[in-house]
mmCIF file of the N, C-alpha and C atoms, coordinates in Angstrom:
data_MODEL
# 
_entry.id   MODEL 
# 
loop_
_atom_site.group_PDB 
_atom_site.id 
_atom_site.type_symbol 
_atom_site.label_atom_id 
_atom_site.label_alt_id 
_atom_site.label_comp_id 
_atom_site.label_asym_id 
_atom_site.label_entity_id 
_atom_site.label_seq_id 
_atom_site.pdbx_PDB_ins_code 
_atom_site.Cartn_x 
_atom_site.Cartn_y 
_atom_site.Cartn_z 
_atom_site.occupancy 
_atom_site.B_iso_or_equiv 
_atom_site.pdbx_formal_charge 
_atom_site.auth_seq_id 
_atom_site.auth_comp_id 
_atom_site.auth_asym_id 
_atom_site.auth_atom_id 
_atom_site.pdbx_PDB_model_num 
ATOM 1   N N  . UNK A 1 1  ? -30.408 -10.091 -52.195 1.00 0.00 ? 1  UNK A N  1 
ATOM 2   C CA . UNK A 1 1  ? -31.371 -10.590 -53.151 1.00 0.00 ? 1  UNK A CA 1 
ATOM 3   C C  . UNK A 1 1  ? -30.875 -11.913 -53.703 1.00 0.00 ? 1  UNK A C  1 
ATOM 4   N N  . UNK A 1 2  ? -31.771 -12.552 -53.528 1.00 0.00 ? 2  UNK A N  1 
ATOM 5   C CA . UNK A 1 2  ? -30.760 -14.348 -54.682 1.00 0.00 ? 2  UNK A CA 1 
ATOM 6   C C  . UNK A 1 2  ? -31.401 -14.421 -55.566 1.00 0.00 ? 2  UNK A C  1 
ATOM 7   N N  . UNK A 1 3  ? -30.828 -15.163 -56.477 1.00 0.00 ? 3  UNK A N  1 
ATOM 8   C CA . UNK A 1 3  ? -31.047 -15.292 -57.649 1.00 0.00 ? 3  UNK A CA 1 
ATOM 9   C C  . UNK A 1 3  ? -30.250 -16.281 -58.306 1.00 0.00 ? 3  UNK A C  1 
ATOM 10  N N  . UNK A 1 4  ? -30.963 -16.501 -59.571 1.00 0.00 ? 4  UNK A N  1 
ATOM 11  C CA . UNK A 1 4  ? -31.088 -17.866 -59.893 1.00 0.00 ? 4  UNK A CA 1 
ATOM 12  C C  . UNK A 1 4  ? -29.364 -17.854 -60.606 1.00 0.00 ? 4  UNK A C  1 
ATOM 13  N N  . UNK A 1 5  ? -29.061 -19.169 -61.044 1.00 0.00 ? 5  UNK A N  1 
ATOM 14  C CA . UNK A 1 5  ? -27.737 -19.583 -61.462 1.00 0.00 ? 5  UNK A CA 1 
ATOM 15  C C  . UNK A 1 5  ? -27.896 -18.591 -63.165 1.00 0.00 ? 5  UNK A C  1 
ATOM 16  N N  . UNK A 1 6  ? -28.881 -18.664 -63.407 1.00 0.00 ? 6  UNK A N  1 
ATOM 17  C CA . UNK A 1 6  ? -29.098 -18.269 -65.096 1.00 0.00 ? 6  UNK A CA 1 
ATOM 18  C C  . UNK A 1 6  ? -28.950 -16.768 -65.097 1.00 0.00 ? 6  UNK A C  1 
ATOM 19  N N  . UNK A 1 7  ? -29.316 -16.354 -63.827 1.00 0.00 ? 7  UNK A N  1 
ATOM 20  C CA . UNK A 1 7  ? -29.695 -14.726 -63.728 1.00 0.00 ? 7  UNK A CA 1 
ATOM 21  C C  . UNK A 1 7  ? -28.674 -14.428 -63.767 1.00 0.00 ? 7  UNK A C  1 
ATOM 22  N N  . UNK A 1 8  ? -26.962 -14.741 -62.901 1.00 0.00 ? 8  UNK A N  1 
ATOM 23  C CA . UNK A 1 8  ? -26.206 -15.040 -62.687 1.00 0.00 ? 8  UNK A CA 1 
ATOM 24  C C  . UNK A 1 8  ? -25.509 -14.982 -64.078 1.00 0.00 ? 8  UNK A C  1 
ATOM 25  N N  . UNK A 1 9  ? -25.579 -16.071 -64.456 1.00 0.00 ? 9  UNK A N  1 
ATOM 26  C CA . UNK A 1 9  ? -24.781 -16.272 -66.178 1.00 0.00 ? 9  UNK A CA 1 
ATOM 27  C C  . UNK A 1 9  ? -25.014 -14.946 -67.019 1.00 0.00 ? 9  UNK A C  1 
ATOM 28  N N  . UNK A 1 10 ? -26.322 -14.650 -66.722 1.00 0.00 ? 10 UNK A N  1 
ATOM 29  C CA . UNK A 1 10 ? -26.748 -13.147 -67.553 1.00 0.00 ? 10 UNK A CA 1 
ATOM 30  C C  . UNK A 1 10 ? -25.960 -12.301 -67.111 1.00 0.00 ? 10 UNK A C  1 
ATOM 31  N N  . UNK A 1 11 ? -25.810 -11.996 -66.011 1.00 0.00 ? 11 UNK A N  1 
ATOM 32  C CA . UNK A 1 11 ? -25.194 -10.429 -65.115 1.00 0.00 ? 11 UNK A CA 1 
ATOM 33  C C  . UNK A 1 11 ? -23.946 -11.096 -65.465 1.00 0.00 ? 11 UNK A C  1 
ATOM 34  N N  . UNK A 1 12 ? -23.620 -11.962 -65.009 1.00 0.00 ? 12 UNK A N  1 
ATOM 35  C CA . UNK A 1 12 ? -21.615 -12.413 -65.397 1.00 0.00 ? 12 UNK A CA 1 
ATOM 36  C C  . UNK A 1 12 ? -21.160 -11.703 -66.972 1.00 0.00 ? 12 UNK A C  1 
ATOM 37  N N  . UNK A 1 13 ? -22.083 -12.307 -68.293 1.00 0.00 ? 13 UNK A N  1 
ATOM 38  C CA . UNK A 1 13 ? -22.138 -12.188 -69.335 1.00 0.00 ? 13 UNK A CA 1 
ATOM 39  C C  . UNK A 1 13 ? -22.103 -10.573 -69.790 1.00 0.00 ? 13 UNK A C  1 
ATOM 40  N N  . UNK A 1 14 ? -23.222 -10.031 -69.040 1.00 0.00 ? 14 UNK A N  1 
ATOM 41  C CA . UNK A 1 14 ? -23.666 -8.512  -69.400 1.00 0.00 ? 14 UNK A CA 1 
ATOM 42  C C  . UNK A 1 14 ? -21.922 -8.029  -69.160 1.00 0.00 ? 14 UNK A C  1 
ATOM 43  N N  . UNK A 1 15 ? -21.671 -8.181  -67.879 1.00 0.00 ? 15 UNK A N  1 
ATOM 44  C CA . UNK A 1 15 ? -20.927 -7.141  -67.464 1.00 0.00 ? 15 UNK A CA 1 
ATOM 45  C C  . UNK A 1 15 ? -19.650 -7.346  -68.245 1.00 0.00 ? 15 UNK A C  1 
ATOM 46  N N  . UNK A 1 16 ? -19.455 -8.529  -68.873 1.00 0.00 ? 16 UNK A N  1 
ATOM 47  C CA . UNK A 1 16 ? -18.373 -8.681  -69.344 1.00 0.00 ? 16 UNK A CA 1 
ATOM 48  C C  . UNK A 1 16 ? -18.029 -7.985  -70.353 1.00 0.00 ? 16 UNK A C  1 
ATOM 49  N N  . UNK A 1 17 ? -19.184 -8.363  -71.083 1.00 0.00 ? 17 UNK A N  1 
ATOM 50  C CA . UNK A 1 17 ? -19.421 -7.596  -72.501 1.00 0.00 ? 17 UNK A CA 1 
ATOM 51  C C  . UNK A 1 17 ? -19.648 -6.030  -72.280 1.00 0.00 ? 17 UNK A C  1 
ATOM 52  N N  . UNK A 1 18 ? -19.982 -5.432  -71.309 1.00 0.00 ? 18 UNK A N  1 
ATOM 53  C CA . UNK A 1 18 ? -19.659 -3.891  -70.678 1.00 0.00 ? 18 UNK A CA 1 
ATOM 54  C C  . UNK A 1 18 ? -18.375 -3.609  -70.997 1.00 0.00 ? 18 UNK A C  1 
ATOM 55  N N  . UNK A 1 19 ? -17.389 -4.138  -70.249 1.00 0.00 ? 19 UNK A N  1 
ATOM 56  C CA . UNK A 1 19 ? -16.620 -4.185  -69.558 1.00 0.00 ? 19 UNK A CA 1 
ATOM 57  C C  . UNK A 1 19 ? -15.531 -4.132  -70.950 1.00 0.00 ? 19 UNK A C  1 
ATOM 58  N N  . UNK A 1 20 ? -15.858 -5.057  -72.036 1.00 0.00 ? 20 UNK A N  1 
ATOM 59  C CA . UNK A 1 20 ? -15.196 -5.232  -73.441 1.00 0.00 ? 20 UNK A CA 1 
ATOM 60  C C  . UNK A 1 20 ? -15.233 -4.330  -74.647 1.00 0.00 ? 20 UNK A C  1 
ATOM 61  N N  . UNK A 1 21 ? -16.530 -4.139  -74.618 1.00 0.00 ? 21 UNK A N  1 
ATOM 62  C CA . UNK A 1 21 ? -16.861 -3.021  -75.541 1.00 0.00 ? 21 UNK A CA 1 
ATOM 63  C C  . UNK A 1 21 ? -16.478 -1.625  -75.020 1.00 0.00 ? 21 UNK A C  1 
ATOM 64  N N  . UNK A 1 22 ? -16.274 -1.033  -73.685 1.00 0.00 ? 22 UNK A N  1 
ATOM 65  C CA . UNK A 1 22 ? -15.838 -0.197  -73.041 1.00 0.00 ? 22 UNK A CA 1 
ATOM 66  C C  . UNK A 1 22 ? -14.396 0.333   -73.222 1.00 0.00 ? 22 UNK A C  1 
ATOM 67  N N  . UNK A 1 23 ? -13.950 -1.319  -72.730 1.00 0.00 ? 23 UNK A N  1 
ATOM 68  C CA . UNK A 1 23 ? -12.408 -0.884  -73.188 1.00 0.00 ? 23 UNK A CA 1 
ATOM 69  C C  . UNK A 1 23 ? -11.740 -0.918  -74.077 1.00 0.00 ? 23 UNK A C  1 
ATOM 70  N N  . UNK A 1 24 ? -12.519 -1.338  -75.627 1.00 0.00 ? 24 UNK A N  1 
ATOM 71  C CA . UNK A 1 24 ? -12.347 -1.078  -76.711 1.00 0.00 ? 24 UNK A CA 1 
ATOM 72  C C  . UNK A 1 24 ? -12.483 0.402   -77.155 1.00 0.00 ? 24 UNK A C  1 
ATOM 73  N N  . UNK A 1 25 ? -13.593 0.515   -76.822 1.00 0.00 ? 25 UNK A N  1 
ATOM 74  C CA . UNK A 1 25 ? -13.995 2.222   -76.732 1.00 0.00 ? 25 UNK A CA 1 
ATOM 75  C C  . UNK A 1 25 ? -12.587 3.160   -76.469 1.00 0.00 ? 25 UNK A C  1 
ATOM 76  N N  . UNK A 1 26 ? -12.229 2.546   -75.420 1.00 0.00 ? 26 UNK A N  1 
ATOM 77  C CA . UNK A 1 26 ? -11.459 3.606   -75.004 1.00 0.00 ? 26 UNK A CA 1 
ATOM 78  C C  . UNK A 1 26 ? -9.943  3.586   -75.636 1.00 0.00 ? 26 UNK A C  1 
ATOM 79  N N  . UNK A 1 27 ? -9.777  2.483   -75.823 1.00 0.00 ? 27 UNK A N  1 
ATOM 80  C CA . UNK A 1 27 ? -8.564  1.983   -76.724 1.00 0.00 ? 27 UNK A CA 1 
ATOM 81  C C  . UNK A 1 27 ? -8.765  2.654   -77.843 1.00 0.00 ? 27 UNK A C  1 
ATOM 82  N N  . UNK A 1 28 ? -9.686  3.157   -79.042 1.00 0.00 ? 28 UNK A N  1 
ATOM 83  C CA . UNK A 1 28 ? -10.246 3.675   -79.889 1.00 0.00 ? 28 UNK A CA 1 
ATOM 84  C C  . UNK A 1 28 ? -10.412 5.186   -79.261 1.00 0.00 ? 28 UNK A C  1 
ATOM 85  N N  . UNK A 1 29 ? -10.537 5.829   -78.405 1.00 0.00 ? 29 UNK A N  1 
ATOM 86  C CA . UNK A 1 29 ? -10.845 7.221   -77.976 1.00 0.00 ? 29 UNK A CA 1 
ATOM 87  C C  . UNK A 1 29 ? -9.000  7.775   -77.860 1.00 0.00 ? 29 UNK A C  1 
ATOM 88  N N  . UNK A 1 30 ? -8.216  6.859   -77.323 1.00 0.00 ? 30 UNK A N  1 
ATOM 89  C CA . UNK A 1 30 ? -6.921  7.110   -77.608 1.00 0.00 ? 30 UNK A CA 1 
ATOM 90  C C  . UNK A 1 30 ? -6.056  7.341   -78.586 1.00 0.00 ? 30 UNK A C  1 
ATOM 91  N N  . UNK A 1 31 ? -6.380  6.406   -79.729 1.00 0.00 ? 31 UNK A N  1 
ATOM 92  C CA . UNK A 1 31 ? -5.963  6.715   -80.628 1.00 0.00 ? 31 UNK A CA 1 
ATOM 93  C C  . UNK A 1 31 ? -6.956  7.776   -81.319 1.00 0.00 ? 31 UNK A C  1 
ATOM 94  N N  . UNK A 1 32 ? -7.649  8.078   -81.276 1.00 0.00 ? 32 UNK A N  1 
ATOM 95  C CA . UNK A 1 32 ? -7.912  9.293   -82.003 1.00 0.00 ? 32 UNK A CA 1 
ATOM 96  C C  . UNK A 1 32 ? -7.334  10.417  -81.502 1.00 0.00 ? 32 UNK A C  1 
ATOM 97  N N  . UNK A 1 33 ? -6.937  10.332  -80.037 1.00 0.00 ? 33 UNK A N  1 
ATOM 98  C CA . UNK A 1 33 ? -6.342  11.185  -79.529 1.00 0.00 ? 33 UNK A CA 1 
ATOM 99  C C  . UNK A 1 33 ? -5.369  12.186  -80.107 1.00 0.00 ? 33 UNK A C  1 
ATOM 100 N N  . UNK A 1 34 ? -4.406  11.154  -80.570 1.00 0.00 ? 34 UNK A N  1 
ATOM 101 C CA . UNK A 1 34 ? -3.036  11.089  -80.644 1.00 0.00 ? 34 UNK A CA 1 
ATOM 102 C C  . UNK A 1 34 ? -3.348  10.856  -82.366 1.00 0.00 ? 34 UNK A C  1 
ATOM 103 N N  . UNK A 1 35 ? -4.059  11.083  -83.020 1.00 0.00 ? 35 UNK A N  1 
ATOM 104 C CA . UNK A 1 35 ? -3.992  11.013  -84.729 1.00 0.00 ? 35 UNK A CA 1 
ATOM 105 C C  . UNK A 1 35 ? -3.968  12.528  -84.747 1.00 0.00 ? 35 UNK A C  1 
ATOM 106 N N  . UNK A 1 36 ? -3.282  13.126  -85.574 1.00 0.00 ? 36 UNK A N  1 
ATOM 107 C CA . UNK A 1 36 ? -3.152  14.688  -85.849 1.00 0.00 ? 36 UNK A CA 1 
ATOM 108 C C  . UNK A 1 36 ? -4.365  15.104  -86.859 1.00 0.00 ? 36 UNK A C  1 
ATOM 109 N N  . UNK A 1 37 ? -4.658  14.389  -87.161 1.00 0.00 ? 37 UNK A N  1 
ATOM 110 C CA . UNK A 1 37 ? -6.050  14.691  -88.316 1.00 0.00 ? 37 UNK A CA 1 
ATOM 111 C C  . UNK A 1 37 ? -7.526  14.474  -87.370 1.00 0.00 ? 37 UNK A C  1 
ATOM 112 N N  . UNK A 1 38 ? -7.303  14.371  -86.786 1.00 0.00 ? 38 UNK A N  1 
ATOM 113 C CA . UNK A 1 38 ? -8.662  14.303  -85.990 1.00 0.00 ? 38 UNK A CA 1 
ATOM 114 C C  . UNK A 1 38 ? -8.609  15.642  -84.875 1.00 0.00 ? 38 UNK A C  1 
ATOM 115 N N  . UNK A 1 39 ? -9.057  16.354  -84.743 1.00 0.00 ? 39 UNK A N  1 
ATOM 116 C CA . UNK A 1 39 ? -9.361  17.715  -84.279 1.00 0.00 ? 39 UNK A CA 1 
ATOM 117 C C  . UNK A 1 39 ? -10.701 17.845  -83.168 1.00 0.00 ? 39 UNK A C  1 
ATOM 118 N N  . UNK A 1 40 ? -10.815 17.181  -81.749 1.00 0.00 ? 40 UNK A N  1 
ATOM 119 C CA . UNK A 1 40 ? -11.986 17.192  -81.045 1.00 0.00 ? 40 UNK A CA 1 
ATOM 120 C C  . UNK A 1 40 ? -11.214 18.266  -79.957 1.00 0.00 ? 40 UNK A C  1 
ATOM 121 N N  . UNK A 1 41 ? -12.599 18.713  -79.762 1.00 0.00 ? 41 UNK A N  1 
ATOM 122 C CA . UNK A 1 41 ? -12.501 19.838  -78.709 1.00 0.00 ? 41 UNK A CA 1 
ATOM 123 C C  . UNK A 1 41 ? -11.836 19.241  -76.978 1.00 0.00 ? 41 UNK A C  1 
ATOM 124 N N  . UNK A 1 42 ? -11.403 19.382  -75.935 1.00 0.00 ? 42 UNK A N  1 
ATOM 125 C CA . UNK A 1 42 ? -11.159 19.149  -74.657 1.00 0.00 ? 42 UNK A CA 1 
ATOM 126 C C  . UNK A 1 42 ? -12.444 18.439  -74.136 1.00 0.00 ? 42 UNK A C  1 
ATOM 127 N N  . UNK A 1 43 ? -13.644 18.793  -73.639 1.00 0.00 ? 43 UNK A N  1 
ATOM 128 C CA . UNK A 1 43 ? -14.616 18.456  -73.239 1.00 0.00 ? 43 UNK A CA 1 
ATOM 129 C C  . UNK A 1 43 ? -14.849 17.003  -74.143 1.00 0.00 ? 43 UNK A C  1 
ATOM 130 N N  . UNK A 1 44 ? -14.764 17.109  -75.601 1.00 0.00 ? 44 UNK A N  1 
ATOM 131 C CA . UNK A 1 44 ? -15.402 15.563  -75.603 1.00 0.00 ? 44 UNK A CA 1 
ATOM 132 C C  . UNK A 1 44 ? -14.832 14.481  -75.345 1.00 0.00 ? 44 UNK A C  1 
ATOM 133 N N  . UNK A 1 45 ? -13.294 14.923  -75.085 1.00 0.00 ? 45 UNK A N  1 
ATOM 134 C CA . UNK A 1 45 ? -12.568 13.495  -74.343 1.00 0.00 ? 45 UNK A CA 1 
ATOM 135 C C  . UNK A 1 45 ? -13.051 13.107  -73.089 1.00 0.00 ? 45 UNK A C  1 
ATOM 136 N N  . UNK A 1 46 ? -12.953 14.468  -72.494 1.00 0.00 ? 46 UNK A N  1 
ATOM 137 C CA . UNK A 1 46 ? -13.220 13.983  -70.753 1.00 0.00 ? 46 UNK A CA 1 
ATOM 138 C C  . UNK A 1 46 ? -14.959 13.818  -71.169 1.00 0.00 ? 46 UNK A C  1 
ATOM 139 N N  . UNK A 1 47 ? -15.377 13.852  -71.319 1.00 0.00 ? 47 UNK A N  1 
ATOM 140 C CA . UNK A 1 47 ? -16.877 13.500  -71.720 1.00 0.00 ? 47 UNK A CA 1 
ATOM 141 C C  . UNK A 1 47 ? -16.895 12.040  -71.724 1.00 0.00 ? 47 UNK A C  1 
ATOM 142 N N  . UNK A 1 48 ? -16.019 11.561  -72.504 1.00 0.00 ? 48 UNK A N  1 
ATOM 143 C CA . UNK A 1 48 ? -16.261 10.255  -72.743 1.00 0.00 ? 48 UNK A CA 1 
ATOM 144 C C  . UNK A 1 48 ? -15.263 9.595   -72.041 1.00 0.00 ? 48 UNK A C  1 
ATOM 145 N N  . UNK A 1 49 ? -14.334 9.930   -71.635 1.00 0.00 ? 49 UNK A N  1 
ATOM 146 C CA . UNK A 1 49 ? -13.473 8.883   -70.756 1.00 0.00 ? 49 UNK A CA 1 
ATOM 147 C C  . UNK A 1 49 ? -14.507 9.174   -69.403 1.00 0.00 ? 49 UNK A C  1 
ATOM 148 N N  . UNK A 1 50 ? -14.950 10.270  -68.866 1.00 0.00 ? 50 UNK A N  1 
ATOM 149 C CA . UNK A 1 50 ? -15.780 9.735   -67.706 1.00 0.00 ? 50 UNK A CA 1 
ATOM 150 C C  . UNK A 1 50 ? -16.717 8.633   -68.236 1.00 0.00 ? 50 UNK A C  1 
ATOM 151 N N  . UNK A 1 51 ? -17.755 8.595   -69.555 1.00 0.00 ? 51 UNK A N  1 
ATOM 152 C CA . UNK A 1 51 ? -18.802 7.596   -69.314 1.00 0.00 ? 51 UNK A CA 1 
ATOM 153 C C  . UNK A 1 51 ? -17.916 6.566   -69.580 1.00 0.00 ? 51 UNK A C  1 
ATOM 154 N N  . UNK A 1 52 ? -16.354 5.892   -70.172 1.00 0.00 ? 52 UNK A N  1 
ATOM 155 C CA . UNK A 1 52 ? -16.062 5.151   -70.404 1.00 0.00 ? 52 UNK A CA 1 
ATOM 156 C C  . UNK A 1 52 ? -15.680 4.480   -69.041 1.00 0.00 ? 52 UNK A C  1 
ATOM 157 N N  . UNK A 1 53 ? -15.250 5.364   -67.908 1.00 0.00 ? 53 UNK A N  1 
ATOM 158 C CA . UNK A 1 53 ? -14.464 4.962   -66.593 1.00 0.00 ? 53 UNK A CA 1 
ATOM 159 C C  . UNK A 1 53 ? -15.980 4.486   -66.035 1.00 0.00 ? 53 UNK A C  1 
ATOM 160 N N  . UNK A 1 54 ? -17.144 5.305   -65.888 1.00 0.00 ? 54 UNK A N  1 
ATOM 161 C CA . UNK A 1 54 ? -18.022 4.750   -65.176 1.00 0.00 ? 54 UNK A CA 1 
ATOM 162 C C  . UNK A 1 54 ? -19.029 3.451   -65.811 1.00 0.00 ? 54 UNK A C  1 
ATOM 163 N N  . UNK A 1 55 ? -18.903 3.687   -66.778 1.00 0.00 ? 55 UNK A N  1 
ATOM 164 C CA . UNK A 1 55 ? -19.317 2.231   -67.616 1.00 0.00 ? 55 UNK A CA 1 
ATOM 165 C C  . UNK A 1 55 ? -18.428 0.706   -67.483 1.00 0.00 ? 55 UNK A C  1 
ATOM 166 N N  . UNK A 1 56 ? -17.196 0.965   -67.522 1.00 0.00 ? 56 UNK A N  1 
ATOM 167 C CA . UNK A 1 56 ? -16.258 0.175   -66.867 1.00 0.00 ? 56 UNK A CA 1 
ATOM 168 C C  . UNK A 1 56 ? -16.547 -0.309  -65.365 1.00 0.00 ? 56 UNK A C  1 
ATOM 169 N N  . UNK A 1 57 ? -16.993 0.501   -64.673 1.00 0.00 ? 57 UNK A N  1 
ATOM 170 C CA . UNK A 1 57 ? -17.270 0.675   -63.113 1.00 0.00 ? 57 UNK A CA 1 
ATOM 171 C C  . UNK A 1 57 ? -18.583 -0.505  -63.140 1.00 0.00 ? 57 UNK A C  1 
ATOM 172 N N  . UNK A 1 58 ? -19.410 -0.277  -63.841 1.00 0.00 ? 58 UNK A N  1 
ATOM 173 C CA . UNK A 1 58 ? -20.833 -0.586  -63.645 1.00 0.00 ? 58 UNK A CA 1 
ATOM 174 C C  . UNK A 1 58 ? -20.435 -2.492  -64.244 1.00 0.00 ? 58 UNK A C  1 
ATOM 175 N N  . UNK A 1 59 ? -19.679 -2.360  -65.427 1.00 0.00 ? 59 UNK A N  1 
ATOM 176 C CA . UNK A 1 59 ? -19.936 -3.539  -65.644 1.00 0.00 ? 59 UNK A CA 1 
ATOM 177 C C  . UNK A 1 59 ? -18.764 -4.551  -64.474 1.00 0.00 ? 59 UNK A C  1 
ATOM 178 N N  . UNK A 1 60 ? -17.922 -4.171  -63.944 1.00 0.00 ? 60 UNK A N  1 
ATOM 179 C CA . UNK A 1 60 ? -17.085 -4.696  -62.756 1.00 0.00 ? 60 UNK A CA 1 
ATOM 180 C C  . UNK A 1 60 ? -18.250 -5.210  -61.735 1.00 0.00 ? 60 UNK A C  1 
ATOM 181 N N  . UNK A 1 61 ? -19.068 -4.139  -61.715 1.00 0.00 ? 61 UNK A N  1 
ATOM 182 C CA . UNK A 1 61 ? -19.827 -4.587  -60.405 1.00 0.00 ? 61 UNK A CA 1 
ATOM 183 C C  . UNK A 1 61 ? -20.718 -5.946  -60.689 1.00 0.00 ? 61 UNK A C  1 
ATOM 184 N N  . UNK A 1 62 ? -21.705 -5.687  -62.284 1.00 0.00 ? 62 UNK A N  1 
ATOM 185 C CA . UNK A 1 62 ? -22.408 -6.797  -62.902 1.00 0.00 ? 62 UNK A CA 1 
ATOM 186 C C  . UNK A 1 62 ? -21.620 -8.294  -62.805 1.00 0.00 ? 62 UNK A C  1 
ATOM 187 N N  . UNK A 1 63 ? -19.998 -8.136  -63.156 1.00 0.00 ? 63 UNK A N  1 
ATOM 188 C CA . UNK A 1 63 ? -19.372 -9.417  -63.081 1.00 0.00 ? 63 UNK A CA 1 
ATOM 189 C C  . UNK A 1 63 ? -19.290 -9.447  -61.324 1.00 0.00 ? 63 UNK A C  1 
ATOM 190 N N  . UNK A 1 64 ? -19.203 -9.206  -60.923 1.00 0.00 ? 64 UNK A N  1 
ATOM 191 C CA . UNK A 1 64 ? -18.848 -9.684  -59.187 1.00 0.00 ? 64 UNK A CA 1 
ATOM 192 C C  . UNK A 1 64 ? -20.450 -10.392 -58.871 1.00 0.00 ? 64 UNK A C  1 
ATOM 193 N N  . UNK A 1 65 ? -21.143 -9.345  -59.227 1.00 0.00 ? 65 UNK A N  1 
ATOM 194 C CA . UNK A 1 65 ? -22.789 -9.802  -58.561 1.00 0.00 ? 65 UNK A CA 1 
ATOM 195 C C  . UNK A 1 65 ? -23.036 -11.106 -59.386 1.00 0.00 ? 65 UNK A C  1 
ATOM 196 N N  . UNK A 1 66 ? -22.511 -11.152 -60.724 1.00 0.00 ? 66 UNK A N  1 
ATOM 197 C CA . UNK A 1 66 ? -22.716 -12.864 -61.538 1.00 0.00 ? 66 UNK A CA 1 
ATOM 198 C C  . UNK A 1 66 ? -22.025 -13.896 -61.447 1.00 0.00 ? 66 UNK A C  1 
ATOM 199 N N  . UNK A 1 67 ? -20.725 -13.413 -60.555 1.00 0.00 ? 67 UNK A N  1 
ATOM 200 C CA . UNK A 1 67 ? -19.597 -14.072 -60.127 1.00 0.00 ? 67 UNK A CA 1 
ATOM 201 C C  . UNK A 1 67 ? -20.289 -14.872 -58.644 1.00 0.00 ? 67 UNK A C  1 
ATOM 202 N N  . UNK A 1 68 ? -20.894 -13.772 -57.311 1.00 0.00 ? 68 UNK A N  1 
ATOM 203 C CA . UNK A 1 68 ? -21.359 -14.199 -56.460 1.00 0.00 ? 68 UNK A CA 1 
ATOM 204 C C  . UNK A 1 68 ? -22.245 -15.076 -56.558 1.00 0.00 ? 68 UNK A C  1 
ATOM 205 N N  . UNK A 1 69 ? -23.230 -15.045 -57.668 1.00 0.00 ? 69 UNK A N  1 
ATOM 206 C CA . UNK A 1 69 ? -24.146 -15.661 -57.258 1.00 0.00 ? 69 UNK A CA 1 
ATOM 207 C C  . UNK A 1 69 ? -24.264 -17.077 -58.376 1.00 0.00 ? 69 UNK A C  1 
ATOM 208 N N  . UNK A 1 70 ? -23.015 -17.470 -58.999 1.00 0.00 ? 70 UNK A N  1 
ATOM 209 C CA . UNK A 1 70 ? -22.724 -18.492 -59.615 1.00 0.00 ? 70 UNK A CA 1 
ATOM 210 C C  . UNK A 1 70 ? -21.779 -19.363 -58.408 1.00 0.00 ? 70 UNK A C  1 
ATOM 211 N N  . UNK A 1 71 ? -21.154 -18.641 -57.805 1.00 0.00 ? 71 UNK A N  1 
ATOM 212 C CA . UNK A 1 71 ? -20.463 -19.489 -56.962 1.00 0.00 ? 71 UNK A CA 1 
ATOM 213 C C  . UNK A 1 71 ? -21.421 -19.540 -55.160 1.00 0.00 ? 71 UNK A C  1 
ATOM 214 N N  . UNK A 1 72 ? -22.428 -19.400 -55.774 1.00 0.00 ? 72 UNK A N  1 
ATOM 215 C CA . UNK A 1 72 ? -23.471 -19.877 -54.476 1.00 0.00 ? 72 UNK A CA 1 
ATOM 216 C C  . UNK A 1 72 ? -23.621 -20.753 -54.324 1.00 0.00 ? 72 UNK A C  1 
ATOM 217 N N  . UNK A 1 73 ? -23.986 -21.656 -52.971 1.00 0.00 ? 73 UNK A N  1 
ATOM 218 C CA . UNK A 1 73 ? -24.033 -23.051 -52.944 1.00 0.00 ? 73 UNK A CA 1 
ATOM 219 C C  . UNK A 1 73 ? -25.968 -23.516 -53.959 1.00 0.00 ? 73 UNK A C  1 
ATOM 220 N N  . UNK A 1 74 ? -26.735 -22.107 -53.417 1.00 0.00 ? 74 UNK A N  1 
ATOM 221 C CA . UNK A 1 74 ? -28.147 -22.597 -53.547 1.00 0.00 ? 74 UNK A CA 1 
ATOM 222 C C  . UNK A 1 74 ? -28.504 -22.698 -55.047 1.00 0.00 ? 74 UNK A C  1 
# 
């Protein structure tokens, strides 16, 4: 599919900001981990480190596809 240089800047941008807020997330899901006053059940970690790993995933792909198609000649 091609697409324009701007579409490009968008998907580069999106995924980045995925990609940031994600691994903040998860930087933040750790330390709650590991705080003794915070008390979450098993399931809601792995709950959320999967959507955090596959959200991570998704925005990797957004930067490559905004990456490709910024460094297009057309």
């Amino acid at each position: 599919m091609k697409q324009s240089k701007k579409d490009a800047a968008v998907l580069l941008g999106v995924g980045a900001w995925n990609i940031a807020i994600w691994s903040n997330f998860a930087k933040n899901l750790v330390r709650t981990a590991k705080d003794p006053e915070q008390s979450r059940p098993t399931p809601y970690y792995v709950a959320h480190g999967v959507l955090v790993a596959v959200d991570v995933l998704i925005g990797g792909h957004l930067v490559k596809m905004g990456a490709k198609g910024l460094l297009s000649k057309s």
